[in-house]
N, C-alpha and C positions, 0 to 999 in steps of 0.2 A: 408494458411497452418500454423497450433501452433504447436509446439512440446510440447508436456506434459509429465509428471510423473504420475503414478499414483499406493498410499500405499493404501494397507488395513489399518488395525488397528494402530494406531501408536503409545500408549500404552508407551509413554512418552520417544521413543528412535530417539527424533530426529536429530542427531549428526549421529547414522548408517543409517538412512535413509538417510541421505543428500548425506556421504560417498557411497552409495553405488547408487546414481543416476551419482554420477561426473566416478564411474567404470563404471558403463553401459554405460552413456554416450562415457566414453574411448571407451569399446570395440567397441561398435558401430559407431566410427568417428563422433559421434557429440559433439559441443563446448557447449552444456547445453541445459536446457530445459526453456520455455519459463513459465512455469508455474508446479507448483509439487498439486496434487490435496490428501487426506488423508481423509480417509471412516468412520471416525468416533475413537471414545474414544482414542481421541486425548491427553488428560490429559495436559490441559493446569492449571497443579501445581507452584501457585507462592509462594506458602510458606507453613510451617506444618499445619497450619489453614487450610486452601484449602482442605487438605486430610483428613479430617472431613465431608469433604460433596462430598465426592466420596465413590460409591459403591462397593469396597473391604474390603474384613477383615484387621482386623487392623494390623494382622503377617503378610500381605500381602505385606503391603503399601509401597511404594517408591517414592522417591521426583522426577525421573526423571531428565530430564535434558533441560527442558522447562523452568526452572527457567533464568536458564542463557540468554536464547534469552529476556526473559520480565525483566530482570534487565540492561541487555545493554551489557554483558560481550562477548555474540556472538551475530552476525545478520546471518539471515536465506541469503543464497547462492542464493536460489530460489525464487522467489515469493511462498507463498502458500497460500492455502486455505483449509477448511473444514468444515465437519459437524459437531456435535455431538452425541454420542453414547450411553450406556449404563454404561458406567466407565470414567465418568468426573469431575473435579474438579464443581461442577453444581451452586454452585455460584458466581465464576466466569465468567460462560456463560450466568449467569441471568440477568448480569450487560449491556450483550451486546444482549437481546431478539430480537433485529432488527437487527447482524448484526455488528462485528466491530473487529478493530486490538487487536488481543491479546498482539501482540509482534510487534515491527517494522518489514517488510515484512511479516507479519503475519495475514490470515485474516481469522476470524468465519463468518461463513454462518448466525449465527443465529437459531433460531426453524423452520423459511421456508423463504427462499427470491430467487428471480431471480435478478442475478445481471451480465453484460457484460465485454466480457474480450476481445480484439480487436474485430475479427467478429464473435466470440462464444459467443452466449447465454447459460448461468450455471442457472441450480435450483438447491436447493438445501433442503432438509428436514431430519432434527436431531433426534434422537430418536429410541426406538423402540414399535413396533406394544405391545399394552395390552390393549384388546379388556373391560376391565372391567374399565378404566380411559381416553379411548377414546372422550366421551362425557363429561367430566369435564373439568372447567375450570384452567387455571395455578394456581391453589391456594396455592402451596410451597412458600413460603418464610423464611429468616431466621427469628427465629434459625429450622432450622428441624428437625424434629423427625425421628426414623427412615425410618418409611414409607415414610415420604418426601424425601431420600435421596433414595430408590427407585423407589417412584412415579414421581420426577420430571425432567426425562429424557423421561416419554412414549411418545408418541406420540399424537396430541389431531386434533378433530375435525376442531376445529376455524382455525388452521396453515392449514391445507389439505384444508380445504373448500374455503382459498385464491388463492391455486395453482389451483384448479379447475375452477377457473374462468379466464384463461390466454386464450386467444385465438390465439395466435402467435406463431411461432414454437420456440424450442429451440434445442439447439444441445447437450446439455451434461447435463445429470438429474444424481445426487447425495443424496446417502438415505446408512445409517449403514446401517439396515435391509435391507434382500434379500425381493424383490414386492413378494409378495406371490404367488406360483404355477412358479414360475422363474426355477426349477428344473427341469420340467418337459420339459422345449424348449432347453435343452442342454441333455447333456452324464451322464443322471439320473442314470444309470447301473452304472456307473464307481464311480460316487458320491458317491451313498450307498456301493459300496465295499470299499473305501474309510472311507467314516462315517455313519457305521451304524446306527447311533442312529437315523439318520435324516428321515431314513425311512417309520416308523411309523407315523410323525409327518404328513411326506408329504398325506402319503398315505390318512390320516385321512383330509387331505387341511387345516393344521393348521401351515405349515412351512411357516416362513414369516411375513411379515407387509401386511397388507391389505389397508393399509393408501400408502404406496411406490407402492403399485400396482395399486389404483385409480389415482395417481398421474402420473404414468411411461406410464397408457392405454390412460391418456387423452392429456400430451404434446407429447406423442410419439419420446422421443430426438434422433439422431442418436446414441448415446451413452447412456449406464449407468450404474454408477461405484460404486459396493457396497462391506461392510465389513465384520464384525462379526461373521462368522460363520467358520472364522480362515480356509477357504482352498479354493485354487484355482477355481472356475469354473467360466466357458463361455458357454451363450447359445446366441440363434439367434431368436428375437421375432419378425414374421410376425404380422401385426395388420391385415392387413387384410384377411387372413385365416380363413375358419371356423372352422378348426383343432387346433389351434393353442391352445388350451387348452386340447388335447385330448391327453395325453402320451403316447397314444397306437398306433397313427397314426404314418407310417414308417419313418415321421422324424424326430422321436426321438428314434429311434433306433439304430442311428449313432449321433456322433458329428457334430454341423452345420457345413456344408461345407465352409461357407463363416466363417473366424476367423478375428479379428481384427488384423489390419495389424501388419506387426511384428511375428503375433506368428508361430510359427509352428501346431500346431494344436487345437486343441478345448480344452484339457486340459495344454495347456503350458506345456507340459511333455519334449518338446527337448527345447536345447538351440536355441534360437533365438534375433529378434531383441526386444528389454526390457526384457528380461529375465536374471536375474541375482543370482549366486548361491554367498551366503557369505564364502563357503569356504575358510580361507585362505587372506581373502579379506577386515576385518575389525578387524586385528590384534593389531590398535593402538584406538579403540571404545571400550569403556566398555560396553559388552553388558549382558542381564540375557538370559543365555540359557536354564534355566528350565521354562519346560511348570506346569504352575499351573492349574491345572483343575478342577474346582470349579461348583455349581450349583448355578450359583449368581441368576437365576430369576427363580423360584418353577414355574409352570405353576398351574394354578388352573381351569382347564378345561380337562375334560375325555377324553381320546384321544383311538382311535381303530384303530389296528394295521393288520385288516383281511379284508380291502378293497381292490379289487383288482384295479390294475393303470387306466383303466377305467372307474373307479369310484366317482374320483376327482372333485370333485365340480366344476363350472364353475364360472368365476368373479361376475355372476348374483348372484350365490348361495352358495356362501361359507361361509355367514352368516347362511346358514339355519340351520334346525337342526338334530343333529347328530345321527343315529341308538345307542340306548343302549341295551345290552342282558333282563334289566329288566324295558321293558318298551321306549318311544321316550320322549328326553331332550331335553332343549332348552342348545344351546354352549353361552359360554359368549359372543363369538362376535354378535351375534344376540340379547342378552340382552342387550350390550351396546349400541344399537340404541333406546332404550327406554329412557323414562326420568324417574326422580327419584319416581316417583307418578304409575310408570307403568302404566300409560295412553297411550293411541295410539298418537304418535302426527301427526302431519301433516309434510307430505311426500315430499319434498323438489325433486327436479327433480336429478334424480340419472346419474352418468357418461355414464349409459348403453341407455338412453331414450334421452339424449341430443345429439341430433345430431352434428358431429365434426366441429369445427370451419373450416370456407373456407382459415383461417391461417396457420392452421397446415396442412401439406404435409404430412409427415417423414411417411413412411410405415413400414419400418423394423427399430429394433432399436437392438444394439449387446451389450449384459450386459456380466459385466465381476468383480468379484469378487477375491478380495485378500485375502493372509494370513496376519499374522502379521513379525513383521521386527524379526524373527531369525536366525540362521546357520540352509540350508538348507532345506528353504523354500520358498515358492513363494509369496512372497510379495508385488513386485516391476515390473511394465510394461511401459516402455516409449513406447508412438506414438508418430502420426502425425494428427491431426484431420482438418478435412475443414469447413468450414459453409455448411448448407445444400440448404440455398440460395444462391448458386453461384453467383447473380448477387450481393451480400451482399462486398461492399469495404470499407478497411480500412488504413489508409499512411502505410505503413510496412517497411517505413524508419526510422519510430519511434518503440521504446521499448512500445509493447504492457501495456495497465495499467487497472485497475479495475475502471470499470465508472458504475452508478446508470440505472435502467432499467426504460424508462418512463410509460410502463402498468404496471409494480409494485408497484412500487412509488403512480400510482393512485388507485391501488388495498389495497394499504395499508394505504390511505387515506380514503377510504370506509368504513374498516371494523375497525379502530381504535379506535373510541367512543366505538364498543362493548366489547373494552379489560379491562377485569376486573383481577388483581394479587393480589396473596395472602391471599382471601376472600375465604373458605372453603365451605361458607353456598349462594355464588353466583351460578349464571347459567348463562349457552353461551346461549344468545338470540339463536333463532328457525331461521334455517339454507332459509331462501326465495325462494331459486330457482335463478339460472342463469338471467331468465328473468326477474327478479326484480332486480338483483344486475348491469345487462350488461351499462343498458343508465348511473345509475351512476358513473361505472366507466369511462365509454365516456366522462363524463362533467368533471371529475377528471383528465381525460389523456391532456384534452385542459387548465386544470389550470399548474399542469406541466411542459407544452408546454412554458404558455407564464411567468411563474414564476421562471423557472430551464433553462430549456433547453435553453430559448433564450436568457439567462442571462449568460451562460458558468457554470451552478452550476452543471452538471452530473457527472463529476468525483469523486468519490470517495476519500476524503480528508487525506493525511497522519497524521493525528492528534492524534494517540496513546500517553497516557500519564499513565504514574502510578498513580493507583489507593491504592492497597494492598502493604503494606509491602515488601520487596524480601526476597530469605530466606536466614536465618540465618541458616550457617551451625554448630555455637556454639550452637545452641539450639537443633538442631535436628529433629525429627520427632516425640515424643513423646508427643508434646502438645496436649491435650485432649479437649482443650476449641472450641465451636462455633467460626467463624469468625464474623467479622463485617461486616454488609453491606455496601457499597461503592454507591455512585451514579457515573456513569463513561460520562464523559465530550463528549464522542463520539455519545451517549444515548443522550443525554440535545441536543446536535448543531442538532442531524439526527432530532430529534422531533420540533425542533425550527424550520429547513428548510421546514418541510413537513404541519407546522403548526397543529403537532397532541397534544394530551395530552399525559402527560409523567408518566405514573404509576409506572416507577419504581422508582420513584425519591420520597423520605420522608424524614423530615427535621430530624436533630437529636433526638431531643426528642421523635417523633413517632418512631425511630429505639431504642430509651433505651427503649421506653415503652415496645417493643416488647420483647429486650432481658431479658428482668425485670422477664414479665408474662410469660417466656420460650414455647418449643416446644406445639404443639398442642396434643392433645390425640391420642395414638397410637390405631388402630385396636387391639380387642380380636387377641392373639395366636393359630393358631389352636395345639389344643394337649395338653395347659397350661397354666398357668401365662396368665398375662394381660400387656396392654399396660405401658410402664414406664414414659410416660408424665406426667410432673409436673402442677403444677396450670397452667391455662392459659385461655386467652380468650375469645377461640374458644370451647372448649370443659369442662368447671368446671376443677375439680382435678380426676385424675384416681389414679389407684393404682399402687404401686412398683414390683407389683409380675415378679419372674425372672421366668418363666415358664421352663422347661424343653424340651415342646415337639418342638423340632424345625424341625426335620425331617431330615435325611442325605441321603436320597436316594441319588441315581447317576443322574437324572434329563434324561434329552435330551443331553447333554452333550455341549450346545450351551451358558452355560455361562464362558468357558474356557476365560481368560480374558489374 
């Protein structure tokens, strides 16, 4: 049994989050949690640089209080970990692509890894779902432009297409983004009364990551714990139901019956065990109590608001394409399975035709999403979680600690020659199929075996070290310049043990060359103006046009940050 934490969004307040696990823990007579887990746009800001390549306006920005944990002034109470989200310092999580300490007790998930924490197995996947940079490769690097500072938090292909080849269970799956159609297997009535906005999106099968939901149907974890879309809900996903996609079917009519332990009921609406109100409760935290609600991601896909709940796509088909009043369109998420040539490519074995690993058990799995850390909000959930292998032991006379996954480890050995960064004008090699990837990683999993594991090298090493700057509070937040890129020492040793090649790693003169010939060319405007990238080497010179049409609709209302 672990006791956990577990935030939504954490949005750079982590001082009340901590604060307000050690109250919950009070009211609830427990002495702490064995692990605190955090759903994304984490904002691990180590300096005013860093908030240059995070996706807020710039009257927005705030340095947080993350600084302090990665200069050494506080250490984290907790163990943590997390993902990352759509509002991240993002070149700071570039440095750690596989995976590393931001801060001392501090750890990034990375863009997708399964890593072990006593007899819980954690996945984990960063991002969120845009079904039109799904198929591309990580090509952001600094300096970015500003599409890079949007683009390089989506979600991609290459990271999903890893996780899909696990064939062992796991017990605790982690994704910002809600898995797509997740609304539908909890108290969707009460949701939409709640946030209407979300209604349309759902109705249309566009609410969500489609990448969290391939990932969520195939390891089936008993758990999982998503962010962003700033409010509470819990549903209850049968995998093996044939309804379980149908909204309309009587159990979704009500809140699942079964809720994760602890709560009072489906929507955490009474107080219970992890349930924790800030009123009153973090008097000595500085916290921002205004909500800022923003359209940070425009969607650019037509969306119909006049399907009715039975009409919802099914996971086979929510790429397909969508009724228009003039005429049938193709939706972007079914464009983005083409390649750039819009040739047909060849059809790689999909989650729905692969039949389930003899590994994976886990039939029901209980998702449960947070707000962010305010007064008066549901932010914050402590359990209890078990392994789903029972017969799974661990000493539990010792402090639980984060140790290396050995099917990972060889999964990530497989697929590493095909990682290509920072290259605009590359392509992710053509996705093989299961059956081509499975004996490699077999041979992978016995290199591992006898190069790691029988060597004592799985543990996960505390080797955090500064890379960037800490911040100067004399300078402020006002600096307007690009960061520098860093090669981070925890990147160099993961790739040295695993014997892969190290792409993020460029000597310096290849990092001036890069700052010299600046950002890459921005995308046309729709509505005006033109991209503002400078010469560079990716794209010739564009122009300086400051266009006007930028658009202020109210959006979805799901990029409230």
């Amino acid at each position: 049994m672990v006791r956990i934490a577990v935030e939504g969004c954490g949005h750079g307040t982590l001082h009340a989050i901590y604060v307000s696990i050690a109250k919950s823990c009070e009211i609830n007579g427990w002495d702490g949690v064995d692990l605190l887990i955090i759903g994304g746009d984490f904002q691990a800001v180590r300096n005013s640089y860093d908030l240059n390549c995070m996706s807020v306006p710039m009257k927005f920005r705030e340095i947080g209080d993350f600084h302090e944990y990665y200069s050494g002034q506080r250490r984290a109470p907790y163990l943590t970990i997390f993902v990352g989200g759509n509002h991240e310092a993002s070149n700071h999580l570039f440095e750690l692509y596989y995976g590393g300490w931001v801060a001392p007790h501090i750890y990034y998930l990375g863009a997708a890894n399964i890593i072990r924490f006593g007899p819980l197995r954690i996945a984990g996947l960063s991002g969120i779902w845009k079904g039109y940079n799904y198929n591309k490769p990580h090509h952001e690097r600094l300096p970015y432009n500003q599409d890079d500072v949007k683009s390089v938090y989506h979600v991609r292909e290459y990271d999903v297409r890893k996780l899909l080849q696990v064939r062992t269970q796991v017990e605790i799956g982690i994704s910002h983004d809600w898995p797509r159609g997740i609304e539908w297997m909890g108290n969707w009535k009460a949701l939409f009364a709640k946030k209407d906005l979300f209604e349309a999106d759902a109705r249309a099968g566009t609410l969500g990551s489609l990448a969290a939901k391939y990932v969520m149907d195939r390891l089936r974890p008993s758990h999982w714990f998503a962010a962003h879309l700033h409010c509470k809900f819990s549903a209850l996903v049968d995998h093996e139901s044939v309804n379980h996609h149908d909204p309309s079917s009587p159990q979704h009519e009500v809140p699942p019956t079964t809720s994760l332990k602890g709560e009072s009921g489906a929507d955490g609406a009474q107080p219970g065990l992890g349930s924790i109100h800030l009123d009153g409760q973090l008097s000595n935290v500085q916290l921002n109590t205004d909500e800022i609600d923003l359209d940070m991601e425009l969607d650019e896909e037509t969306q119909s608001a006049d399907k009715p709940p039975n009409s919802i796509l099914s996971s086979q088909d929510q790429s397909a394409t969508v009724p228009h009043e003039n005429g049938p369109t193709v939706s972007v998420d079914l464009r983005a399975q083409l390649p750039a040539s819009f040739t047909r490519p060849l059809q790689a074995e999909s989650t729905a035709t692969v039949s389930l690993p003899e590994g994976i058990t886990n039939t029901t799995t209980r998702f449960l999403a947070l707000d962010k850390c305010l007064p008066h909000r549901k932010f914050l959930q402590i359990l209890e979680i078990d392994p789903v292998d029972v017969t799974t032991t661990t000493d539990s006379s010792e402090a639980y600690t984060l140790t290396y996954d050995k099917e990972w480890l060889a999964i990530t050995r497989v697929f590493a020659a095909d990682l290509v960064v920072g290259d605009a004008s590359s392509s992710v090699p053509q996705n093989k199929g299961e059956a081509y990837y499975r004996p490699l990683i077999e041979t992978e999993e016995v290199w591992v075996e006898e190069n790691l594991m029988q060597h004592g090298r799985m543990n996960i090493p505390n080797n955090f070290e500064l890379t960037a700057p800490t911040y100067d509070v004399n300078v402020g937040i006002g600096i307007r310049e690009q960061p520098k890129e860093y090669t981070n020492p925890q990147t160099v040793q993961f790739c040295d043990m695993l014997g892969i090649p190290n792409p993020f790693h460029l000597s310096d003169e290849e990092r001036e060359a890069r700052m010299l010939a600046g950002p890459g060319a921005e995308a046309p405007r729709m509505g005006g103006g033109r991209g503002g990238g400078r010469g560079n080497r990716w794209g010739g010179r564009s122009g300086r046009g400051r266009g006007r049409g930028r658009g202020r609709g109210r959006g979805r209302g799901r990029g409230a940050w």
